[in-house]
N, C-alpha and C positions, 0 to 999 in steps of 0.2 A: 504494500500500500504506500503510496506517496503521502508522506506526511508533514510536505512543505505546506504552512499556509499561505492561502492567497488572498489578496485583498484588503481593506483596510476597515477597521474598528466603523460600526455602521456612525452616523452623525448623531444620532441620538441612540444610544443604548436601551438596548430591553433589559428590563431589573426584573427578574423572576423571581417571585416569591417562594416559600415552599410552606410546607403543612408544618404549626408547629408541635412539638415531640410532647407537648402539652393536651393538644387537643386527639388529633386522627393520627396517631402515631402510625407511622407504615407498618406494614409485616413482615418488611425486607429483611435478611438475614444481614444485608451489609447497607452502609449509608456513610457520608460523611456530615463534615461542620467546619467549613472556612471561618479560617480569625479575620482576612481580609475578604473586600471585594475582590471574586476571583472571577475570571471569561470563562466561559464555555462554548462547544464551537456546534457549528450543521455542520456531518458529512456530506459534502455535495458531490454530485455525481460524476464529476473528473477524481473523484478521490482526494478534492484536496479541503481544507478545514476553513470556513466560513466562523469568525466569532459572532454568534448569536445574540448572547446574553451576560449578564453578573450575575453570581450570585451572591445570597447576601449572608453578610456574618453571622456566626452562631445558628444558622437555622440548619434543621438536618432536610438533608436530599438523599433519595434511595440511589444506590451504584448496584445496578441491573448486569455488568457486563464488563468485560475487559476486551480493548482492541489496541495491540501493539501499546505504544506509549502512552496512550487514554483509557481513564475508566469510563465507562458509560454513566451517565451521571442520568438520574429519569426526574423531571419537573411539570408538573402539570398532566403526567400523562405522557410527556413527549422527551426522545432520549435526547440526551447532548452529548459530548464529549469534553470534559477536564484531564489536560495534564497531569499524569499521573504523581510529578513533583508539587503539583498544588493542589492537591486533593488529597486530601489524608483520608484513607480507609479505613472503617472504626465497624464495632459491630459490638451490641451489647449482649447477646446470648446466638452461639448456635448448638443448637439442636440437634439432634442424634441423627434426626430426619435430612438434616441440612447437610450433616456432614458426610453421610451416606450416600446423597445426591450429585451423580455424576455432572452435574449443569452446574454445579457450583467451584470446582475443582479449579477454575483458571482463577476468579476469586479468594479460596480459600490460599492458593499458592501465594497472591502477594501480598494475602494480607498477613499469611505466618514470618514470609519471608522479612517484611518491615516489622513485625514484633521486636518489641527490646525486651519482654520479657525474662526475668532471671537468667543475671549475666555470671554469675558464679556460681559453677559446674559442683554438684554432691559426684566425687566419683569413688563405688565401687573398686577395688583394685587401681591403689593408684602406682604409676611407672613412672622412671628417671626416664631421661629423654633418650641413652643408650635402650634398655629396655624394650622402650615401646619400639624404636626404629625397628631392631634386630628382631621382633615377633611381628614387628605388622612388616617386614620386608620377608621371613617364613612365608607367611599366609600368602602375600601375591607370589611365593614361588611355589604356591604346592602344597604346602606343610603346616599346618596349627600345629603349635606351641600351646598346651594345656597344662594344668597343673597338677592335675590326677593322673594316677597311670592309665594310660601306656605313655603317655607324654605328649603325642604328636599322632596328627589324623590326614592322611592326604585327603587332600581336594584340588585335584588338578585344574578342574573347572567350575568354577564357584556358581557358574550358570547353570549348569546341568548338575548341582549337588542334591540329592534326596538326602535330607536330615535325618529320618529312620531307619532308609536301605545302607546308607554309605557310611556312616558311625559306627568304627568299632570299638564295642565296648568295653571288653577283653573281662577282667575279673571287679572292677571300680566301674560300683553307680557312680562316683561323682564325676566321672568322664563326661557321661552324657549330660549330665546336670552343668556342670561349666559349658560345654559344649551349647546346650540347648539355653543359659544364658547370656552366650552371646561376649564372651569373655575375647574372642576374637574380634569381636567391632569397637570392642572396650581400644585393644590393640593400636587398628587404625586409627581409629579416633586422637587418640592420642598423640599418634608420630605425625600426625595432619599436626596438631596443637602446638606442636616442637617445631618444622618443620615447614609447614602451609605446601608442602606437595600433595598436589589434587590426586596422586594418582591411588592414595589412600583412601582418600573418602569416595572415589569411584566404586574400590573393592568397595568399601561400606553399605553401597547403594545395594550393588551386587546382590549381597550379603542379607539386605533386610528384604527387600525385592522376593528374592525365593522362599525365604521364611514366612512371611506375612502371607504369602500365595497358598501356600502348602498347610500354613495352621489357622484357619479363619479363627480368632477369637469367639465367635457366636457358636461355634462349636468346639469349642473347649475342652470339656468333658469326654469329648473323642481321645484327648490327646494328652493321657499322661508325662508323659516326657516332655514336651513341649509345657506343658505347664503346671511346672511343681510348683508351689505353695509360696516358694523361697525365691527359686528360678524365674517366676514372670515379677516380683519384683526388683530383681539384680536385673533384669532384661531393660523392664522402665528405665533405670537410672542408664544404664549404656546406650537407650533410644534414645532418649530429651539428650543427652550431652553430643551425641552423633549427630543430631537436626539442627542444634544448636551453633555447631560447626559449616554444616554444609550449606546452611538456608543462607551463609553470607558468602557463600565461595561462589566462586564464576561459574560451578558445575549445576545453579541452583536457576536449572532453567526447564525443568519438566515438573509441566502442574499434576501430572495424575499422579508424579511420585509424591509429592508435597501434599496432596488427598489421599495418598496412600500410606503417609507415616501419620497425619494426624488420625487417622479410622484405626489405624494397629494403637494411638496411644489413645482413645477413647476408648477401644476396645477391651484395651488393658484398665483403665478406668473402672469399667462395667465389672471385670472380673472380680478384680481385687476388691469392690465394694461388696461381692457378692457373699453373701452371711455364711453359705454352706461350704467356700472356698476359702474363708476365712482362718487364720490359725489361732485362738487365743491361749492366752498363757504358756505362748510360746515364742523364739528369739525369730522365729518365720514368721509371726506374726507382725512384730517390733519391724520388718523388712515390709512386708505388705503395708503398714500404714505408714514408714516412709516413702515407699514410693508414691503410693495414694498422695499426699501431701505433695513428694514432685510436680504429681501431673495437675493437681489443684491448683497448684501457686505457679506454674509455667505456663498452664494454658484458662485462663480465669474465666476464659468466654464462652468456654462448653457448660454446655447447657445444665449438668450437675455437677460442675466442681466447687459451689461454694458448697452443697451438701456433701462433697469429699472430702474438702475440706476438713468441717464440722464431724464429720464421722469418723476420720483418722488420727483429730485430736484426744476425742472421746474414748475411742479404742486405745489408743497409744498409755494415755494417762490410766486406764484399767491395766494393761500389761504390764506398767512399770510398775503399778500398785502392786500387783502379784509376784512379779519376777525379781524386784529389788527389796531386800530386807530392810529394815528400819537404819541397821548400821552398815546399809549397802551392798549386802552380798546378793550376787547373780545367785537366783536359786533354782541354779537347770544343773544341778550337782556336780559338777567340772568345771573344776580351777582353769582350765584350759578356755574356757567358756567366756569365766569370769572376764580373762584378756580380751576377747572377739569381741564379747559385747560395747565393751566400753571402748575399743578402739572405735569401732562401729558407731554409735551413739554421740561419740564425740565429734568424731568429724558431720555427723547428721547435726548438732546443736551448734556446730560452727560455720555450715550452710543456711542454717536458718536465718543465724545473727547476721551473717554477711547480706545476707537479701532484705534483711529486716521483713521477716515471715515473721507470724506467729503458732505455736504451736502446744503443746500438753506443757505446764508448768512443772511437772515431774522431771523433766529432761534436767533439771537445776540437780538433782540428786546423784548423778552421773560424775558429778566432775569427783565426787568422793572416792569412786570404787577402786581406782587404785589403791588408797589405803589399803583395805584389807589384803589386798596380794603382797604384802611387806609380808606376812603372815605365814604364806603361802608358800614362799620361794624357799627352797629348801637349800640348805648350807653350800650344798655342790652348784647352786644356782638353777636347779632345775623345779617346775612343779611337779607334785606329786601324782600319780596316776589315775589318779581318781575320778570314774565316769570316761569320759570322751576328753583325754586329755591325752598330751605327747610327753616324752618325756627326754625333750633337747633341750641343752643348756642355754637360757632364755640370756639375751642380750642388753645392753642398753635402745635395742630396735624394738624391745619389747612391744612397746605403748611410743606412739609418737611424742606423748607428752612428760616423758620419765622423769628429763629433768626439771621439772614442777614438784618434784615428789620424793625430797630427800632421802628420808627412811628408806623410798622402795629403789635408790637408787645405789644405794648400802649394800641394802640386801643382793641388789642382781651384779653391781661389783665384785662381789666378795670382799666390802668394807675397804675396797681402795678408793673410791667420790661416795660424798653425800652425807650424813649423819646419820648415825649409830641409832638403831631403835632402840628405846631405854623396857620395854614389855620381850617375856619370853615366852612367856603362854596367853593364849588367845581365846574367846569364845566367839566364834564366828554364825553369830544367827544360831538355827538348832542345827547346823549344814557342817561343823568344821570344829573339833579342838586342835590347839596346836600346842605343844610344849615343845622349846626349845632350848638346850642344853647353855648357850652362849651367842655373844656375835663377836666372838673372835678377842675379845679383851683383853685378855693373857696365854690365849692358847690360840693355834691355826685357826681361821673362820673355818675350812672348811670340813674341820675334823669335830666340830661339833655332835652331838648326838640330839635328834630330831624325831619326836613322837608322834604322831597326827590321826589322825581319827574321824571317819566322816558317817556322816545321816542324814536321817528329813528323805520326807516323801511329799514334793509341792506339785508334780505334775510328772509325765513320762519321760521329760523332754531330757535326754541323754542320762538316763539315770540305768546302771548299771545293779544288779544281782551283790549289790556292793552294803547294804549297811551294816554301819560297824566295823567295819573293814580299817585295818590300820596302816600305817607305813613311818619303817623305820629307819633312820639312816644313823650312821655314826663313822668316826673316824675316817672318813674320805669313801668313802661304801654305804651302797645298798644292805639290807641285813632283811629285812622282809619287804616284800614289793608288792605291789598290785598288777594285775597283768597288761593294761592298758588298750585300750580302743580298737588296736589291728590296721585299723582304716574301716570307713564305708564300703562294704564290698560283698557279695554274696557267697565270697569263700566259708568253706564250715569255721576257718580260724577267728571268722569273726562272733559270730554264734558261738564260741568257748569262749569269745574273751569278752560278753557279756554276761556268761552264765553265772550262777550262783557258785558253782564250783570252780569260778577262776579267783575268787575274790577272798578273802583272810578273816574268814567272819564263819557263822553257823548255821547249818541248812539241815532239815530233815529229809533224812533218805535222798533222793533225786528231787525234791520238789522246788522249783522256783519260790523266788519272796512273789506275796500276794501282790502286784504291784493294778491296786483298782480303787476306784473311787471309794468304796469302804474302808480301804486303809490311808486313805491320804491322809497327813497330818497326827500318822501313828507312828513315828518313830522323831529320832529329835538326840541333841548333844543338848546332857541338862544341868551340866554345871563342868568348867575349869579351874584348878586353885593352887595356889604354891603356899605350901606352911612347911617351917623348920627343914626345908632344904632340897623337901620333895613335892614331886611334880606331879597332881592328880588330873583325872577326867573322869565324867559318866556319862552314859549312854542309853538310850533304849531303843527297841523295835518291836511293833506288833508284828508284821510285814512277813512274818512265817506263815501267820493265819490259823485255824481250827483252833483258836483259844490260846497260842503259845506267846508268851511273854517272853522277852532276853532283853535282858539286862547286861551290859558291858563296863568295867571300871580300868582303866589304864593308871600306871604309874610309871615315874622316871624318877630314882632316886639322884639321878646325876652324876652317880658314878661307874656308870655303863651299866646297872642292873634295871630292866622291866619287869614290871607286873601285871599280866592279862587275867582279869577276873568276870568270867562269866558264868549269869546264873538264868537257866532256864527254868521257866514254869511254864506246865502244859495240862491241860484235862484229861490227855488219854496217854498211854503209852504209846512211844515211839522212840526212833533212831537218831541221836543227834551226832552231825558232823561237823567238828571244826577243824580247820585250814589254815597255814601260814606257808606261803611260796616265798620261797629263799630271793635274796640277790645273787645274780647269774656267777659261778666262780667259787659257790660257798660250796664245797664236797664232805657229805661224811668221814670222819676218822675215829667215830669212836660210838658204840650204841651199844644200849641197854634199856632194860626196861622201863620204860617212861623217860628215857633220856638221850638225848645222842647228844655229840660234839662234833662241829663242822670248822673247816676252817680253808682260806682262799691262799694264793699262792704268796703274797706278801705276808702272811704268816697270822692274818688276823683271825679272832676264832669269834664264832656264836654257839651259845650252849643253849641248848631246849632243854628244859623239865618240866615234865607235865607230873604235878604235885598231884597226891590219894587222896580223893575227895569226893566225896558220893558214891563212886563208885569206881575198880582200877578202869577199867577202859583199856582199848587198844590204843597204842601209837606207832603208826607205818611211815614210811616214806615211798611217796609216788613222785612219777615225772612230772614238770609242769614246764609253762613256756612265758615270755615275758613279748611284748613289741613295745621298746621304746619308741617307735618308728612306725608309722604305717606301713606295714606289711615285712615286718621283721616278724621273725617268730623263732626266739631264741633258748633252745631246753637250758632248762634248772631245775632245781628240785622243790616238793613243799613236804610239809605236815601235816599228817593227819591224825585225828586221832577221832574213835568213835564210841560216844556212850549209850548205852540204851536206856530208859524209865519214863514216871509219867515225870518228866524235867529231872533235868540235872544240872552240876557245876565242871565247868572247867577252868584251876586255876595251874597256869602256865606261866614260868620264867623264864626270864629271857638272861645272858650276863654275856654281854660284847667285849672285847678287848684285842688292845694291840700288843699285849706283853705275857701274854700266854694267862692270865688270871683265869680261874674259874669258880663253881659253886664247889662248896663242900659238904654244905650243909644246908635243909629245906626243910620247916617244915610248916603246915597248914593245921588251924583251929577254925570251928566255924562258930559264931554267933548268931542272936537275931535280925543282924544287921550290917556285919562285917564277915569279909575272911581275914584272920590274924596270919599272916605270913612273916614266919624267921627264918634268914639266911645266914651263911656265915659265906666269907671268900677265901681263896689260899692265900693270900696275903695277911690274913688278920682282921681283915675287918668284919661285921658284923651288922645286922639291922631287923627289928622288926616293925612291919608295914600293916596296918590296916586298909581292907579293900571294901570299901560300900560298896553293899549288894542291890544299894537304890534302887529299890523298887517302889515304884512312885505312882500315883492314875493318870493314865495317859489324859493328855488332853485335845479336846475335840475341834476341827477344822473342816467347818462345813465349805467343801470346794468340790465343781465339779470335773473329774478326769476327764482330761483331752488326751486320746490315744495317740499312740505314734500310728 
């Protein structure tokens, strides 16, 4: 179209009024409002542009249409044409209906494209500018770069890719799961951000292009993979920053794609608001009403994002209620957890402030949760295994915000920056005792001895066959462990390293802990204390179920001697099994009846005695396996030992050393209320310990389970 104008400004101008937004407001999905007197022009029929008219300030006129450099501007009935530089394109709600409709697509393209909408990016996985190059230059050769195994996925032609047929999964669901949230557009995106080479956000187009074709959000429910719970809100946040990017690059010249990503992010809208697709009281959840809020506060004009809004706040502030303790602790029972969330969260409450959003006033509670990981970090600098945790030596990369947080930055030094925590035992919510031998004050930090102890049943969300379960470390070693996580994956290893039998605690026969909405809020750590030198904790669990009570009491007298006292009560007779899996290294050299002696190559020994009490009992040793690592699976040995009646006690010592010390002498009284335990050591020394039997009424916690 020739879109030179011809002619000159008529001698008297036509002032064209329009409808005001007061009275007949239009129905138009789009319209403008000149601050000045602006022209508009007749197409005439050589194609060239005739000025018509002005219009006038502040009043809205409907834009019916887009041609080349003009929007169609309609007054009276009759179209015009304004320059698309003097015509600001405004629109106060569109509609599901709108957005859907293919006749608005050239429309919907420039008016997304001219949004300035939220200019700082919430990113999901964020990358150095090495990084993103070197994966998003992979992916245009061929190769995804993923974080879960197998590693890498060819896609030779990103055109021709089926997401189903071509994905291979290998032994890791979270292959597909990154995969399917789009962790590769995360990628380009990115190296586009570093860089401004288009030929990144082309793959990108690529990339959303056959996705959005192949998973219609309206059909959803077809498409597990495509949309986990988790997965379509990490997908949001990588859509809004990838449109964000492209709608200003030079490649942002096809309208059906620019209709094609705002329908995939309403669509995602509709989903994630959807009640049944919902997660609560869960850290997928905490992700679905972030992104919900993304697409709220980026796209303000669909038709129900102030109601997205309003429901993501609402939701978010219920989850935090649930999932954050009083004194902050994550209660998805993994110290590992406790990290992600708060990394997570914070950079979401740092996206907020930066846009000046508003969102849950809960988010204010957040900045605390690193405290209690001071707690947590065990002497060697690692967490403890507990639930769905890893067990690599955590760095000062821990938490983006570490050094904000002295104490925790003590701790994950190994007391080289930051300040000394002046507490060594802990009560972390009913979720976590911690007793800790020292922080390095006169002796190596990392030879400390470190008791810990975990419970609570607040929901399924990464909760492990695990209560009661303890972990020990002392003298630069492991000494009892937990088995850990394995990874996400359908191997049988992982199903043993949730079992009830991977875990350092006490099971009847083969049975799982009841883990159901009748027992939530039935187990719990219900007191930590240090008097005259020793280091106590108590414990309990309904979470056996058929009536059984266990009660658990730890001690650390601090001079490498533990005390494990548990006391079961039950209505019927049965089998009770308790468990302690070694640190990988510790080998027998020495057994007897209710006792062996282990010891590792640097000459360090752990002594087991399982004291007469109720009744003798067996004690075996079996194999068992540890992964600090996902998808490590390293043999070592545990403990077993098995009582039979209607309840029973098991009280067990433990005596660590680096100098060959051991027990000489044990022995066990029982009271109403206590076990009296004396020991003596080959060195001379000597102690007796009472062990509360705490037996307490459990207390009640009306909540309802959300399954996994």
């Amino acid at each position: 179209m020739n879109l030179l104008m011809k002619g000159t400004l008529l001698s008297t101008a036509l002032i064209l009024t329009a409808t005001s937004v007061g009275a007949e407001a239009s129905t138009r999905p789009f319209f403008t409002e000149v601050g000045k007197d602006t022209t508009v022009y007749r197409l005439m029929p050589d194609k060239s542009m005739r000025p018509i008219a002005t219009l006038t300030p502040n009043k809205r006129y409907d834009v019916v249409g887009v041609s080349g450099s003009y929007y169609q501007v309609e007054v009276d009935g009759r179209r015009t044409y304004g320059l698309k530089r003097d015509i600001p394109l405004k629109t106060t709600t569109l509609t599901k209906a709108v957005v859907a409709d293919s006749q608005y697509d050239r429309l919907l393209h420039n008016y997304t494209a001219r949004s300035v909408k939220r200019e700082v990016p919430y990113y999901y996985g964020f990358l150095t500018e090495a990084q993103a190059v070197s994966q998003a230059d992979s992916a245009l050769n061929g190769s995804w770069r993923l974080g879960a195994a197998p590693g890498r996925q060819a896609v030779p032609d990103i055109a021709m890719f089926d997401w189903e047929r071509d994905i291979k999964v290998g032994d890791s669901t979270s292959f597909m799961f990154q995969a399917q949230y789009w962790m590769v557009l995360n990628q380009v995106t990115m190296a586009y951000h570093y860089t401004k080479d288009v030929k990144y956000l082309a793959y990108g187009k690529q990339l959303v292009e056959g996705w959005v074709k192949q998973y219609p959000t309206a059909q959803y429910k077809r498409y597990p993979n495509a949309y986990h719970q988790q997965g379509t809100a990490i997908r949001t946040f990588h859509l809004i920053n990838f449109w964000n990017q492209y709608k200003r690059s030079r490649l942002n010249n096809d309208a059906a794609f620019s209709a094609l990503v705002l329908r995939a992010v309403e669509g995602h809208g509709e989903v994630l608001s959807t009640p049944s697709f919902y997660r609560p009281r869960h850290n997928h959840g905490i992700f679905q009403d972030m992104a919900l809020t993304d697409i709220a506060e980026t796209f303000p004009e669909l038709e129900r994002s102030a109601e997205w809004r309003e429901l993501a706040a609402a939701r978010l502030t219920e989850q935090l209620d649930h999932s954050l303790s009083p004194d902050n602790v994550h209660l998805e029972h993994s110290p590992g957890y406790q990290v992600y969330t708060y990394e997570m969260l914070y950079r979401f409450n740092r996206w907020i402030e930066a846009n000046g959003f508003t969102t849950s006033p809960r988010l204010e509670a957040v900045e605390q949760m690193p405290e209690t990981l001071v707690h947590l970090v065990k002497p060697n600098r690692t967490l403890p295994l507990f639930g769905d945790t890893t067990g690599e030596p955590r760095t000062t990369s821990m938490i983006s915000t570490l050094r904000d947080y002295p104490h925790l930055l003590f701790a994950v030094t190994g007391g080289k920056e930051g300040v000394r925590p002046l507490e060594r035992t802990k009560q972390l919510h009913t979720q976590y005792a911690v007793l800790r031998e020292h922080w390095g004050e006169k002796r190596p930090f990392d030879e400390a001895v470190s008791l810990m102890m975990t419970a609570g049943f607040h929901n399924t969300a990464h909760k492990h066959q695990d209560d009661l379960s303890i972990d020990l470390y002392g003298y630069g070693r492991d000494f009892i462990v937990e088995t850990g996580r394995f990874g996400y994956t359908n191997l049988p290893e992982r199903n043993q390293a949730v079992h009830v039998n991977a875990h350092n605690t006490i099971n009847t026969g083969t049975r799982q802990l009841t883990l159901h909405a009748s027992t939530l809020g039935k187990s719990g750590i219900l007191s930590v204390e240090e008097t005259d030198g020793l280091q106590r904790a108590t414990g309990y669990s309904e979470l056996m179920g058929q009536g059984v009570h266990h009660t658990r009491s730890i001690s650390h007298d601090q001079a490498g001697t533990v005390i494990v006292a548990d006391t079961v009560r039950s209505d019927s007779r049965a089998s009770f099994t308790q468990r302690f899996h070694l640190g990988v290294g510790l080998e027998p050299i020495e057994e007897k009846d209710g006792e062996t002696m282990f010891r590792d190559k640097e000459g360090r020994t752990l002594q087991v005695v399982q004291m007469p009490i109720a009744s003798t009992g067996v004690m075996r040793l079996e194999p068992s396996f540890v992964a600090y690592r996902d998808f490590e699976w390293t043999p070592r040995h545990q403990v077993v030992s098995t009582k039979t009646g209607a309840g029973t006690s098991f009280i067990t010592l433990f005596h660590m050393s680096k100098t060959g010390t051991r027990v000489t002498f044990s022995h066990v009284t029982e009271t109403d209320s206590a076990y009296v335990v004396s020991y003596s050591l080959s060195d001379g020394r000597s102690r007796t310990i009472e062990m509360p039997k705490g037996e307490v009424d459990v207390p009640e916690e009306e909540i309802e389970i959300v399954e996994e």
